[in-house]
C-alpha positions as CSV (number, residue, x, y, z in Angstrom):
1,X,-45.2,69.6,-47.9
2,X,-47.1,71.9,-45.3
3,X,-44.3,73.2,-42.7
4,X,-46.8,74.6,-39.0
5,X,-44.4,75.8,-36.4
6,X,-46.4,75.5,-33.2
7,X,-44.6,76.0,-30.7
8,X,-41.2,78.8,-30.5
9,X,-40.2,81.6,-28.3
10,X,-41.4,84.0,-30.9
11,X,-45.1,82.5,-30.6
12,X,-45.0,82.8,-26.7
13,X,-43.8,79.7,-25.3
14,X,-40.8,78.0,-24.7
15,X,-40.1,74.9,-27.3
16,X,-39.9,74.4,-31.1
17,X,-42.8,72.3,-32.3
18,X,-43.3,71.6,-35.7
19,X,-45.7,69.6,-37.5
20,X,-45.0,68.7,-41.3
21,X,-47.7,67.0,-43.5
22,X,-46.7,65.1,-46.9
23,X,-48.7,63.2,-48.9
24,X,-48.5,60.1,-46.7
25,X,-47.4,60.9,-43.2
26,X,-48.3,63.3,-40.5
27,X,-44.9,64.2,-38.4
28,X,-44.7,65.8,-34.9
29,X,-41.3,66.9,-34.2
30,X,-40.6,67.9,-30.6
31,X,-44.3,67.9,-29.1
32,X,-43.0,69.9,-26.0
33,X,-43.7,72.7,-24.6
34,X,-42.6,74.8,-21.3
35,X,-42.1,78.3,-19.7
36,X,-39.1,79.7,-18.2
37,X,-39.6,78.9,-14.5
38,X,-38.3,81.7,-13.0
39,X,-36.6,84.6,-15.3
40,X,-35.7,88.1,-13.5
41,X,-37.1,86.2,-10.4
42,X,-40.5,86.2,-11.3
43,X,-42.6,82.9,-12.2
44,X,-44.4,83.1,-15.7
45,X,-47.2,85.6,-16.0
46,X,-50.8,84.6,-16.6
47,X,-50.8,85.8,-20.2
48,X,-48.0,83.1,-21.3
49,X,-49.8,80.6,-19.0
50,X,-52.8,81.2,-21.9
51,X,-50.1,80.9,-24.5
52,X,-48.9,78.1,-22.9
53,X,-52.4,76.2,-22.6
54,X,-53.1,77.0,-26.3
55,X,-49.9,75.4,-27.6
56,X,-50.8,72.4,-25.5
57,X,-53.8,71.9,-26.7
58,X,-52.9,72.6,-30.5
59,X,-49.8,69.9,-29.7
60,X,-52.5,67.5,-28.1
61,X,-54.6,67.5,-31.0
62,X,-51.9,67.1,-33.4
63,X,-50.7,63.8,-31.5
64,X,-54.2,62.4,-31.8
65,X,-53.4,62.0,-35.8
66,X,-49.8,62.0,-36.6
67,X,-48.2,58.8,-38.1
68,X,-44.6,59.8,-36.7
69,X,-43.4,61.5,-33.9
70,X,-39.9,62.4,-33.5
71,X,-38.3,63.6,-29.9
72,X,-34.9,65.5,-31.2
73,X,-33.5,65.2,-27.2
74,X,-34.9,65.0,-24.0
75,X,-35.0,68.7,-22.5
76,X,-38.4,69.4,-20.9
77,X,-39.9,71.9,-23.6
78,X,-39.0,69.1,-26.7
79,X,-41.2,66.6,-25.4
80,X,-43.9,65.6,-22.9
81,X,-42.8,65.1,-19.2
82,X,-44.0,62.0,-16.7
83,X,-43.1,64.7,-14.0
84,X,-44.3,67.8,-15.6
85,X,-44.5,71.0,-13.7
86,X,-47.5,73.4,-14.2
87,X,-45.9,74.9,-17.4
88,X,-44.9,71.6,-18.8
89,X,-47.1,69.2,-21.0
90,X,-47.6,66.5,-19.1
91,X,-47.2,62.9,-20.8
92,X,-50.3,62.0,-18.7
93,X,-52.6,64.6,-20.5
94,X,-51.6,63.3,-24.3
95,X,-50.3,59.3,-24.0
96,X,-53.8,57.8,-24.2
97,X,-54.4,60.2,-27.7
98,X,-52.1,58.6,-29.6
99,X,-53.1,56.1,-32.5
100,X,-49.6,54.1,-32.3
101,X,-47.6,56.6,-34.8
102,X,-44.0,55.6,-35.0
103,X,-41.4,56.8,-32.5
104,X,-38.1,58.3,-33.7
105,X,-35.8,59.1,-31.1
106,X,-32.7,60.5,-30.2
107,X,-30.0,57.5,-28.5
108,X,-30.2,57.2,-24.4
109,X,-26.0,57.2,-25.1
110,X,-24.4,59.8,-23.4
111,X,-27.1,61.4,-21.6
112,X,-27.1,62.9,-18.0
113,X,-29.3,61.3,-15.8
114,X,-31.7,63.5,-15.7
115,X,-32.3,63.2,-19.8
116,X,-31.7,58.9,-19.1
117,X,-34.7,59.1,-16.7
118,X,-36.9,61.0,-19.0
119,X,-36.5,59.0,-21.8
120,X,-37.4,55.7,-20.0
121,X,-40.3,57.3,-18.0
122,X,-41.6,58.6,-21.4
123,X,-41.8,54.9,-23.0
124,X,-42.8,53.4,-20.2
125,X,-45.8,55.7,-19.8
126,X,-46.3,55.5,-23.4
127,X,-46.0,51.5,-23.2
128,X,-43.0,51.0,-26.3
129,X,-39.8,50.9,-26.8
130,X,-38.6,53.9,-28.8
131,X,-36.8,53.1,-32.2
132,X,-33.3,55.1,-32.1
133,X,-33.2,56.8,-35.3
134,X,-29.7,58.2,-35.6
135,X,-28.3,58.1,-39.0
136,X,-31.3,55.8,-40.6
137,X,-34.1,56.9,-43.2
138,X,-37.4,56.2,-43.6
139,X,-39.3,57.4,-46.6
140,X,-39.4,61.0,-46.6
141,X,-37.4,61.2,-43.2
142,X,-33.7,61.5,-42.6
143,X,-32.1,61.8,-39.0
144,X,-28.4,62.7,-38.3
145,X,-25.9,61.6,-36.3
146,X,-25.8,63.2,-32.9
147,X,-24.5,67.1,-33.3
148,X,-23.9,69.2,-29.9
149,X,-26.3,71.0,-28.1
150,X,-24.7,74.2,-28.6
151,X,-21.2,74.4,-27.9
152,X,-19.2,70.9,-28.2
153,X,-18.3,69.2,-24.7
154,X,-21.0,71.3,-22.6
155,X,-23.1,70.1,-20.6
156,X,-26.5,70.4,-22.7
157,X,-25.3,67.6,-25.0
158,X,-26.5,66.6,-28.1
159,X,-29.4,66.7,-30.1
160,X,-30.9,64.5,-33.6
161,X,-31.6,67.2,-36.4
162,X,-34.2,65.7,-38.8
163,X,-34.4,66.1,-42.6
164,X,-38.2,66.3,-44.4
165,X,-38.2,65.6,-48.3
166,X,-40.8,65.9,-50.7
167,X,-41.3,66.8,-54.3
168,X,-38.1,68.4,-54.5
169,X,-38.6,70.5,-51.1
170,X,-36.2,69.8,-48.2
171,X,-36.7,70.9,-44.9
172,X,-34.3,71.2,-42.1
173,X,-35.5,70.4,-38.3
174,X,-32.6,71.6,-36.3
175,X,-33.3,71.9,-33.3
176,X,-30.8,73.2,-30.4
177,X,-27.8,73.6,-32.4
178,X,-28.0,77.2,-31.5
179,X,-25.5,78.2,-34.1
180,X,-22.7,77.4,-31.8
181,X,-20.7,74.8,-33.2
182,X,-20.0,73.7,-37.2
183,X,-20.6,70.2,-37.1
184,X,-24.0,70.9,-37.3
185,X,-24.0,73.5,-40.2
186,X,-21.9,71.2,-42.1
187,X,-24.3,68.4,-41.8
188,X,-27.5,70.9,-42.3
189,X,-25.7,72.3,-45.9
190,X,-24.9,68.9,-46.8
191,X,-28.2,68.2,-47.2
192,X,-29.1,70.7,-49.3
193,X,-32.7,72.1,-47.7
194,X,-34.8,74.5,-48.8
195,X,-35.8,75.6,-45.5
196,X,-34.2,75.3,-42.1
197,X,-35.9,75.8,-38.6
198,X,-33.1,76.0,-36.2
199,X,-32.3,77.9,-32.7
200,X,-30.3,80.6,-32.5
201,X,-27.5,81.6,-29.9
202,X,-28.7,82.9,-26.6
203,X,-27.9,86.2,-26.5
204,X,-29.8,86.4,-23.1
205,X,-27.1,84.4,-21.1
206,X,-23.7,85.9,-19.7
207,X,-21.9,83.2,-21.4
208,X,-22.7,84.2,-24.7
209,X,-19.6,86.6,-25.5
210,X,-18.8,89.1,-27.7
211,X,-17.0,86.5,-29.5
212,X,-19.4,83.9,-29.5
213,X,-22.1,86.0,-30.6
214,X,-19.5,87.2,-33.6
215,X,-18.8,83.1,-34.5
216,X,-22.5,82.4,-34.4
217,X,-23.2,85.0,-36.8
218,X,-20.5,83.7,-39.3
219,X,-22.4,80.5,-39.0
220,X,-26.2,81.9,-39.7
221,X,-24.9,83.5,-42.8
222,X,-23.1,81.0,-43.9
223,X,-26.2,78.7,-43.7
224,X,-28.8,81.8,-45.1
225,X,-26.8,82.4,-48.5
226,X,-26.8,78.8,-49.1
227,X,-31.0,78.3,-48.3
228,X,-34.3,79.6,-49.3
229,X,-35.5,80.8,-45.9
230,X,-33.4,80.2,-42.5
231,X,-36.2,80.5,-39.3
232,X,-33.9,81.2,-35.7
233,X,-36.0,81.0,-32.8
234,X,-36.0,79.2,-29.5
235,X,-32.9,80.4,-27.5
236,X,-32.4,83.3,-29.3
237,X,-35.9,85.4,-28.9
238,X,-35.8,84.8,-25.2
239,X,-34.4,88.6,-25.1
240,X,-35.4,91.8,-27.1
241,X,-31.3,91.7,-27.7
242,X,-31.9,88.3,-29.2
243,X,-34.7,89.8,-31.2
244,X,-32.2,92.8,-32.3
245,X,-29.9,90.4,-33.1
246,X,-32.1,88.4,-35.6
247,X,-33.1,91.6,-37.5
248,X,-29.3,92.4,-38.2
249,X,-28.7,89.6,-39.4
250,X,-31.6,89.6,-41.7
251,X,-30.6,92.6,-42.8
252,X,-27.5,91.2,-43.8
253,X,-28.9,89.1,-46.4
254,X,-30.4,89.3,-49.6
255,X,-34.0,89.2,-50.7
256,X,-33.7,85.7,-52.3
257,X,-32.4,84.2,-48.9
258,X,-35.0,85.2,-45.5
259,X,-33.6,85.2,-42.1
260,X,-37.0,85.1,-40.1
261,X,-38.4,83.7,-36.6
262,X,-40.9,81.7,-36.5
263,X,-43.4,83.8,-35.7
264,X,-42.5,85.9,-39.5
265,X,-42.9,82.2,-40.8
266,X,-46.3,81.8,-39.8
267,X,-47.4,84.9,-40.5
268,X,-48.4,86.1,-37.1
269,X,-47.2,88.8,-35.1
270,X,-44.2,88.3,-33.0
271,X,-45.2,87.6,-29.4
272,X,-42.0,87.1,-27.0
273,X,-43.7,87.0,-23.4
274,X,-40.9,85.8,-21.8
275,X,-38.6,88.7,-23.1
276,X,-41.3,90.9,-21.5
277,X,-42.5,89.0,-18.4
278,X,-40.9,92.1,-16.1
279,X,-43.5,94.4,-18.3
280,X,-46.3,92.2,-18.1
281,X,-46.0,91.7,-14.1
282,X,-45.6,95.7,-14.3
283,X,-48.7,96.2,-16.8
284,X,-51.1,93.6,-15.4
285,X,-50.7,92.5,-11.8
286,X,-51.6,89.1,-10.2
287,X,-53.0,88.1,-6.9
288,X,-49.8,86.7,-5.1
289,X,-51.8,82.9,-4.7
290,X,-52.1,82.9,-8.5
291,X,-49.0,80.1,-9.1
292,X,-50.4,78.0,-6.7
293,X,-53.9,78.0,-7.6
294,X,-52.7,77.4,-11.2
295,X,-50.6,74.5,-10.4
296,X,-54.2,72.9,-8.0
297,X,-56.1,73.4,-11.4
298,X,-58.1,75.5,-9.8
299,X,-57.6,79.0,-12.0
300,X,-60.0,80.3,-14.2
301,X,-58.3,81.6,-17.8
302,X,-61.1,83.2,-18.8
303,X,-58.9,85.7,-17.1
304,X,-60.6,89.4,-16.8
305,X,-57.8,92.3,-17.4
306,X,-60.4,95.6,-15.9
307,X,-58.7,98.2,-14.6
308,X,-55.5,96.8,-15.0
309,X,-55.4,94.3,-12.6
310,X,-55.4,90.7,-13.8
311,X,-58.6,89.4,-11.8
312,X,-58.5,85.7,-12.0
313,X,-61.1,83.2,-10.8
314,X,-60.0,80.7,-8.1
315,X,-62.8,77.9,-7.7
């Protein structure tokens, strides 16, 4: 089993896009991808728009060959969008590219209207019906039961967490569970994985307490002494704090059991733009029309960073 993690906070982008190849199937899980639209009042700089086209395009040419695709829930950075914004993948750009893979989907039940709307837009534009996959198997794949979106009774949710198998291996595709409720953590140990990709708490929003913060951390642990290697990204490295927060709880655990992001995973140096949008806008300034050249298509991002100034091309 090859485990790719695409798309996470930690690699510059909003979303947690993972593609998992066995013997016999190539699986996209949550081909989304977004940027915080505004964060300390400021839209996304130019340098995670250029993170943001690169995961597009690595999710796009992924699509072209997978045999499944599985959409955990319907939040605009775990899947593509009919009514994308300029930071969104656009289900336009990608639903001609596929080559009819298999569709496994979270249930329509008991979402807002909002999520309702973008789950029928998305099969309509990609002209099927969407199998529900909750609680089925299928070869290698396993998909729970519906587990909260973070905190039970909230508005964010639920989500489908998706189990991989092969040779022995397990992995764990948990996505939004953000290591605030046990329901999920009792499925996820249950199952006995190997591996684990998951979102952590986010430490960057005011209702994240002291105490929360303190349960969520009982919960990581109790997950990493169990597994192999426990990745936390997504909600969590939105912040430096979340980022501190991370490296204590690696610390926390042994050598036998990693505590990483996915960034770590892959190998690749940690790269959390949106934690440090405020220091990019201070660092490399953009012409105040930028945004809305972007969102005409009309930027250039061969972008040119002399004398500190981010000079972009408008055609």
């Amino acid at each position: 089993m090859q485990i790719d993690i695409i798309g996470a906070e930690s690699l510059g982008v909003r979303s947690l896009c993972t593609v998992i190849k066995t013997r016999d199937r190539n699986i996209i899980i949550d081909p989304g991808v977004a940027l915080g639209f505004r964060r300390y009042g400021l839209l996304p700089h130019p340098v995670q728009v250029i993170a943001s086209e690169r995961t597009k395009k690595l999710i796009t040419n992924t699509l072209q060959n997978a045999t499944d695709v599985v959409i955990s829930h319907y939040h605009g950075d775990h899947h593509p969008l009919v009514n994308a914004n300029p930071y969104q993948l656009s289900a336009k750009r990608v639903a001609k590219l596929y080559i009819h893979p298999h569709f496994w989907t979270k249930s329509t039940g008991n979402l807002s209207a909002n999520q309702f709307y973008r789950a029928k837009a998305l099969a309509k534009a990609f002209g099927q019906r969407f199998q529900v996959a909750e609680g089925i198997s299928n070869g290698p794949l396993t998909f729970s039961l519906s587990v909260p979106h973070g905190e039970r009774d909230r508005r964010g949710g639920s989500v489908m967490m998706t189990r991989i198998e092969e040779d022995g291996e397990v992995f764990v595709h948990a996505s939004d569970i953000q290591m605030l409720n046990d329901e999920a953590i009792e499925k996820i140990l249950a199952w006995q994985p190997n591996i684990v990709l998951a979102s952590g708490p986010p430490i960057y929003l005011p209702s994240i307490t002291l105490g929360k913060r303190e349960e969520a951390l009982r919960r990581a642990l109790r997950l990493a002494k169990k597994i192999d290697t426990l990745i936390l990204d997504h909600h969590l490295m939105r912040s430096k704090k979340g980022e501190q927060w991370l490296d204590y709880v690696s610390s926390l655990t042994s050598a036998m059991h990693k505590v990483v992001c996915a960034a770590d995973f892959m190998g690749v140096r940690r790269n959390l733009l949106e934690a440090e949008r405020i220091l990019w806008y201070k660092k490399l300034p953009v012409p105040e029309r930028w945004h809305e050249a972007y969102a005409r298509g009309e930027v250039d991002l061969a972008l040119d960073w002399s004398d500190k100034v981010a000079r972009v091309r408008i055609r």
